[in-house]
Each structure stands twice: as C-alpha cells, then as structure tokens.
C-alpha positions in Angstrom: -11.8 -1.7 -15.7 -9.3 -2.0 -13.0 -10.6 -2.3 -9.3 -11.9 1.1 -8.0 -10.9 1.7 -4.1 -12.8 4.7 -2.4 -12.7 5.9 0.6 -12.9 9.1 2.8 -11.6 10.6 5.7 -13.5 13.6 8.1 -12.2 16.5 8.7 -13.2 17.0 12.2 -9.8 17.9 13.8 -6.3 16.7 14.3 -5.8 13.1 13.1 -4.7 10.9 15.2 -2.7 7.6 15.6 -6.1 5.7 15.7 -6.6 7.6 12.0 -3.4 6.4 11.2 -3.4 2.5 11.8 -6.9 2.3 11.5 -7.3 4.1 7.5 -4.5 6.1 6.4 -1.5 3.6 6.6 -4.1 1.3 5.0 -5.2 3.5 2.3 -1.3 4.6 1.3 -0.4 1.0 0.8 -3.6 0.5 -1.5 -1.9 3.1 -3.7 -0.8 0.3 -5.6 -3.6 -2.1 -5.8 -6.0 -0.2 -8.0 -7.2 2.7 -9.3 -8.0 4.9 -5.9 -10.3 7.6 -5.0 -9.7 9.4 -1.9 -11.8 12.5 -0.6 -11.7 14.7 2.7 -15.3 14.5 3.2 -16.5 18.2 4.0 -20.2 17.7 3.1 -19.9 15.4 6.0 -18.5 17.1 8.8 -21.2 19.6 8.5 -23.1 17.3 10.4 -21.3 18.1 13.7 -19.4 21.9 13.0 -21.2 23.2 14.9 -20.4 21.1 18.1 -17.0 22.3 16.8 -17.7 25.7 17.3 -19.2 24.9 20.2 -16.5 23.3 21.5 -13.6 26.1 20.6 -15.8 28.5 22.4 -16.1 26.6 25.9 -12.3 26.1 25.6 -11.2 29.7 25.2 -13.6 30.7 27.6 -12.0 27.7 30.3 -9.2 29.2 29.5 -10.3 32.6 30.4 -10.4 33.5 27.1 -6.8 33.6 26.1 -7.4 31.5 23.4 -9.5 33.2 20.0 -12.5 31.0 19.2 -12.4 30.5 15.0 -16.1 30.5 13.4 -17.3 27.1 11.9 -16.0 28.2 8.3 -13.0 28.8 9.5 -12.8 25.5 11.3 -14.0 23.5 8.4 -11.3 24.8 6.4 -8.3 24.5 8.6 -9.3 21.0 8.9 -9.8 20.5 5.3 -5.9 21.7 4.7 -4.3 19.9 7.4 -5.6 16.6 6.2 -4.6 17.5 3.0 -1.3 18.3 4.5 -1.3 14.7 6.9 -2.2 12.6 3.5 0.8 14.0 1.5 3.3 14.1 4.4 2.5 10.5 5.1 3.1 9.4 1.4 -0.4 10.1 -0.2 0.9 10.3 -4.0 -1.7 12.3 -6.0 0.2 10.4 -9.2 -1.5 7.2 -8.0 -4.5 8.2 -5.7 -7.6 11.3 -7.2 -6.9 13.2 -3.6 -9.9 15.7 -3.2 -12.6 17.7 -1.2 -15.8 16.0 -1.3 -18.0 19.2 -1.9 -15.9 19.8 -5.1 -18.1 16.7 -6.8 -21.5 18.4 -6.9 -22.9 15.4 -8.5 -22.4 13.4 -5.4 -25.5 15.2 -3.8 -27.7 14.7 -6.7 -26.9 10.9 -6.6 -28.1 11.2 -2.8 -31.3 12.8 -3.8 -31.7 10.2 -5.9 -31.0 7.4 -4.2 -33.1 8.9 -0.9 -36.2 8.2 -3.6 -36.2 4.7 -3.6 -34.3 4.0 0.2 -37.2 3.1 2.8 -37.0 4.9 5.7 -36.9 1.5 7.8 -33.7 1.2 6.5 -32.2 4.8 7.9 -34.0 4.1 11.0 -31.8 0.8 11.5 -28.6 2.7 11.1 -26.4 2.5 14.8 -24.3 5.5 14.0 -27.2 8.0 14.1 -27.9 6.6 17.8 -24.7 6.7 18.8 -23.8 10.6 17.8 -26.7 11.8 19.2 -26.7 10.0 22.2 -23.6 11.5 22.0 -25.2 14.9 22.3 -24.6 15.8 18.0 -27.8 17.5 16.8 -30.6 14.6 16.0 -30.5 16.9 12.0 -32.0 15.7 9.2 -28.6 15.6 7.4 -27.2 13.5 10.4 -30.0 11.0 10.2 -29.6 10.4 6.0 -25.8 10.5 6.4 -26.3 6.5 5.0 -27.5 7.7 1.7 -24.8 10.6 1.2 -22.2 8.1 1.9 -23.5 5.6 -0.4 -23.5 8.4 -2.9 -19.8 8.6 -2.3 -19.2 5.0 -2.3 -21.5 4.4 -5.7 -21.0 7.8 -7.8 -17.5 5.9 -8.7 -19.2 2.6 -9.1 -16.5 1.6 -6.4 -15.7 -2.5 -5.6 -13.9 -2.4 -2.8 -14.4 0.0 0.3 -11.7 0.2 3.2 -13.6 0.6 6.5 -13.3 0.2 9.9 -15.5 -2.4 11.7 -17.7 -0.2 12.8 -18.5 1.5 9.2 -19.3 -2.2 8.0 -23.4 -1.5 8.4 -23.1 1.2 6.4 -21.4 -0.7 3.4 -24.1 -3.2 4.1 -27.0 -0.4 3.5 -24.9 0.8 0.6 -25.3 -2.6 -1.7 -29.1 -2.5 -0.2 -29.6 1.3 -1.7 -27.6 -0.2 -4.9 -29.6 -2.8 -5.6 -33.0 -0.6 -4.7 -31.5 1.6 -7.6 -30.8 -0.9 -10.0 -34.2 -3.2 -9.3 -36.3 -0.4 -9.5 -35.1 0.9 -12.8 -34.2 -2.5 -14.4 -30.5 -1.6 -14.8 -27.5 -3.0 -13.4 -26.2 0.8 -13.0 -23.8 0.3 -10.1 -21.7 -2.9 -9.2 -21.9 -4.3 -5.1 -18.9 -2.9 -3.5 -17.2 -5.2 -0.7 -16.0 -3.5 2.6 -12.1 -4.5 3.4 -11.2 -4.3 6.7 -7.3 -3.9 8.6 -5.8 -6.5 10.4 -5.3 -3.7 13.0 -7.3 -4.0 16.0 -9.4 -0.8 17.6 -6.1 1.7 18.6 -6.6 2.2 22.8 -6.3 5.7 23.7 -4.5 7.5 26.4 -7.4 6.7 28.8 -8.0 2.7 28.1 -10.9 3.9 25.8 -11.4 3.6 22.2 -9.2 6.6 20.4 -11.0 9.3 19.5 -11.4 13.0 19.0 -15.0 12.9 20.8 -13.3 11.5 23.9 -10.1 13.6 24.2 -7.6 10.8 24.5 -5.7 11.2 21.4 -2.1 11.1 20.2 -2.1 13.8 16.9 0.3 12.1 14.3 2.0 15.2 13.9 2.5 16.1 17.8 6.1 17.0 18.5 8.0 18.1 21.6 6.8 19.0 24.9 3.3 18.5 23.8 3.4 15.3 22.5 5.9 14.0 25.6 3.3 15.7 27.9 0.5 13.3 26.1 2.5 10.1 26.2 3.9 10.6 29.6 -0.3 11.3 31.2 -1.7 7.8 29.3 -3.2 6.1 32.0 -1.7 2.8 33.6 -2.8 1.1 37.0 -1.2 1.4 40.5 1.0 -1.8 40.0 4.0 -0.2 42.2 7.4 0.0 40.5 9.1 -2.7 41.6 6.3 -5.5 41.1 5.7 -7.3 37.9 2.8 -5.9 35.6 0.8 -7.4 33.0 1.4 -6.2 29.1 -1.6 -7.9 27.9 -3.7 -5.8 30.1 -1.6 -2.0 29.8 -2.4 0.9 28.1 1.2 1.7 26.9 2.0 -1.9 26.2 -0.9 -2.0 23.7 0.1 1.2 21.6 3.9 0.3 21.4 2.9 -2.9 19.8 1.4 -1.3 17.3 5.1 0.1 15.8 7.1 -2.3 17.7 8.5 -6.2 16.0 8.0 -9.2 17.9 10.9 -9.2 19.3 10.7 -5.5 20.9 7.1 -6.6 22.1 8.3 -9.9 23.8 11.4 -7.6 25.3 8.9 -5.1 26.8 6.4 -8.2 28.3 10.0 -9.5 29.9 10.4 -6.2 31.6 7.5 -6.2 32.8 7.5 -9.3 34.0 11.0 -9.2 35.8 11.5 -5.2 36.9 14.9 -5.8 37.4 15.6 -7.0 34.2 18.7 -4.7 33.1 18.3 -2.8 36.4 22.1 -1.7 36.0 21.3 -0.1 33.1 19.0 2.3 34.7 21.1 2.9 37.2 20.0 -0.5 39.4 16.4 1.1 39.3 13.3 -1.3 38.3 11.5 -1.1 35.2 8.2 0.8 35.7 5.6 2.4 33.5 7.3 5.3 33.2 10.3 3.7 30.9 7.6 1.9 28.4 6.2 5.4 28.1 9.2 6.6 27.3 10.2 3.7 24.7 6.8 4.4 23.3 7.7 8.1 22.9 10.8 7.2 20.8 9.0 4.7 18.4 6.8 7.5 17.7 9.3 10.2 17.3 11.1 7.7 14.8 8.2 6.4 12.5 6.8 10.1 12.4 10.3 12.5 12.5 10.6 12.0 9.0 6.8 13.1 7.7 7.3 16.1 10.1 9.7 18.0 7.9 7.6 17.0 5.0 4.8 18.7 6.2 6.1 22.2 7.1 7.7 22.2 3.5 4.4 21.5 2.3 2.3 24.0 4.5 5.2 26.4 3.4 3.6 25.8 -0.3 -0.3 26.4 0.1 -1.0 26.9 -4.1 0.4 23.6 -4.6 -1.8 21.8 -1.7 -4.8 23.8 -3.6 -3.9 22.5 -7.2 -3.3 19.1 -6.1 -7.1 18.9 -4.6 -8.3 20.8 -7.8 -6.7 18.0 -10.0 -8.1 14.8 -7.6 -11.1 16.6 -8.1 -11.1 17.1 -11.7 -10.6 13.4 -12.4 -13.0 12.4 -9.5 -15.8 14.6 -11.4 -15.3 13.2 -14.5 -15.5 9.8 -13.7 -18.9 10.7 -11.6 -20.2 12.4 -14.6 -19.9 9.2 -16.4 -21.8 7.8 -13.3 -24.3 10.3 -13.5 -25.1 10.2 -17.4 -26.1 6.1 -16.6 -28.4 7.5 -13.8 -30.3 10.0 -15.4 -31.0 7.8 -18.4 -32.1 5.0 -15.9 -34.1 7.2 -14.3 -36.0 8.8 -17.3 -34.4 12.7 -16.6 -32.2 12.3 -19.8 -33.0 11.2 -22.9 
C-alpha cells in the first residue's frame, strides 16, 4: 500500500499566510509523495462557532451595526467553501489529493466513540490545547475537551503513516499512537499502523503585531487580500521607533521576518544591507534613507507576485459553485470508502460484527 498522508485544515475564517507556509504550501507539494487525504474539518470548528457568532455580532454592532451579523450555519458554511476555494486556487489537485468536508465521513465519529472506550481520561486531561482555548475564553465543552480522540479518529479511520503538523499539533499525534495502540492491545489486533508527525522547515510565521499569526489574535495577512485592504494591512505591521535615517536590525523586525519567508538569499541579504546602511541607493529614492516604510512596501510586492496569479483562479472558481460541490462530493466518496474498509476491521475487532 502506498504511504497514506492526512491531514486537515479548520474552517474558522480567512486563511492566512501563517496557513499558508505553515500547512497548505506543505500539503500541495505532498501531492506527489503519496496517496493524500485532505479534509476541511467542520466537525471541528463546531467547537468554537459560536465564539464566531459571537464575534460577528460585537463587530457589526462596533460598527454601529452597518455590517449584517450571519448565523453560525451560515458562518460554518462560508468558511467551508472558501477553503475549498483557497486549496484549489493554490494548486490543490483533487486528481492527486481525496479533498473533502470532514462531516461527510460519518464513520469518523463512530471510530471516536470507539476509541473514547478504551482512552483514559488522564490522557485527555494532559492535552495543552484544551488549556490554551479556554484560557482563551472558548467554551470549556465536552466536545472541546475530547477534541484528541475526534482527531485521532481522523488521523486513524485512514490507517494514515504520516501526519503533517505544526509543532504545536505534535502532542496530539503523540496521543494519537497512544489511543492506537490502546485499540489494538486491547483487542489483540494490529488494526491501525503508528502514524509519524512530519513537520515544515518553516519557522512559526510572525504576524503584523510581532505575535504568533493567528485569526484569534487579529494580526493576519488573508492569502487572498488584494488592493487597498491588503496595502492597508501591510503598511500598519508594527516596527520599532528606529528613526529613518539610523541603521535597524533585520534579525529583530517584523517586516524583515515575513519577506524572508518569499524572498532568495540574495533579496534577504540586500534588505539586511539597507538596513544596515540607510543611504544605501539613497539616489534612487530620490536621496531619501531607507526606512521601514520601503521594506513594507517590498514586502507588499512579493506578496502581490506569489499570490496575483491564484487570485484570478479563485474568482473563476467561486464563479463555478456545482463544480466546487462535486469535487468535495468525490474526495468524499473515496475518503468514505477507504474508512469503511477501516471500519469493517474495527467492528470485527471489537465483537459488533460478525
């Protein structure tokens, strides 16, 4: 059997470049390394759709209400087609990769039920994620705290070896291979295989604040941000009080850190120059020193060229809504039948087949 590659992505808003060079550039290239499963994990965001709604409902009324709050279904399924939409654009090929909504592989849950029976509670207890969310102020639910075991379930319903994660999703692939072997010690079988967690070389992406990059803290660049908005994002990332015409550190700058991230060596080792020496090229700029306010604007045109491209791809694809549907109905057709097969090991294991 050729090596199985799983992974998911939440659809809990706009992604972002941190989605980008932390998964999804990751899981495109992977395309051709095995056989890949994929899914837009809406069981998942259940968890916190509410905060969602929540959320959309303080904005409009901040914004006295000029903007229509949508109800949590609605929210869930915007998000679900606009990853859809990102994955495709960005070169998801649903030729290569089973592309599909998590909910639309029922057997999943019944694999989580399943596994919940012979997962020790120590072991849920343990998990950092459920601290952090709800420290986070995301309902302390009973869904949020076994959210371990569904994603094992994911992970294990395709009898998965390899796992692309970020760092701090490693635990949970560690309690996965626990909850795997609990399953296959307990019934004597050697049901599901240990799947192995592969992380990017790409460090955590910094976001427009300094911060880690995330939706939860508002400092994100949207992959598919264009125009005014997207220039208004790049040109408010924050940067230190280094005046114009004094040298500044790359190593230690906001900017600096995301341009690297689509820049060569050579464009980074240019940009730590001008830094270093203001003046470098001042007659260029019309004898004016290099300041923060150039890198943000060299940053602006690395993004505008690496995304440009996907941009027109996706409005030709939103344009074509039936096809975005049948292309998640297919990646889950052959997801289900390969978790069937899953499945029809379990329940004999387990004594609820013959």
């Amino acid at each position: 059997m050729a090596k199985r590659i799983l992974s998911g992505v939440q659809p809990s808003g706009k992604l972002h470049l941190g989605n980008y060079f932390g998964a999804i550039r990751q899981h495109i290239a992977l395309q051709d390394e095995g056989e890949c499963f994929y899914f837009i994990a809406d069981f998942h965001a259940l968890t916190t759709l509410k905060d969602a709604e929540e959320k959309e409902i303080k904005d409009a009324h901040d914004s006295s209400g000029k903007m229509k709050p949508r109800k949590a279904s609605a929210i869930l399924r915007d998000n679900v087609r606009d990853v859809a939409l990102d994955y495709l654009a960005l070169g998801l090929d649903p030729a290569k990769a089973a592309f599909f909504r998590q909910s639309d592989v029922p057997e999943v849950t019944e694999l989580a039920w399943i596994l919940s029976t012979v997962t020790g509670m120590g072991l849920l207890e343990r998990a950092h994620s459920f601290k952090d969310k709800t420290d986070r102020g995301i309902a302390a639910s009973v869904g949020l705290f076994t959210y371990p075991v569904l994603m094992a379930a994911d992970i294990l319903i395709y009898r998965s070896n390899v796992v692309p994660v970020g760092k701090d999703q490693v635990q949970h692939l560690e309690m996965t291979r626990d909850m795997a072997g609990y399953f296959n010690n307990a019934f004597g079988v050697e049901v599901f295989p240990m799947p192995a967690e592969r992380l990017d070389a790409v460090p955590s992406v910094l976001g427009t604040d300094g911060k880690k990059m995330s939706k939860s803290y508002g400092n994100t660049i949207d992959i598919f941000a264009e125009g005014n908005a997207l220039k208004k994002t790049v040109m408010a990332i924050v940067t230190d009080s280094t005046p114009v015409e004094s040298p500044k550190d790359a190593t230690t700058c906001n900017v600096a850190a995301l341009y690297a991230l689509f820049a060569d060596d050579a464009e980074k080792a240019k940009l730590a120059s001008l830094y270093a020496n203001p003046m470098e090229d001042a007659e260029a700029r019309q004898g004016r020193p290099f300041g923060y306010g150039d890198s943000k604007k060299m940053l602006l045109e690395k993004i505008n060229a690496t995304f440009g491209p996907f941009r027109e791809k996706r409005k030709e694809l939103a344009a074509r809504p039936d096809y975005v549907e049948q292309m998640l109905a297919d990646g889950a057709k052959r997801a289900r039948a390969e978790a069937r097969k899953t499945m029809e090991l379990v329940r004999r294991a387990t004594g609820l087949s013959g």
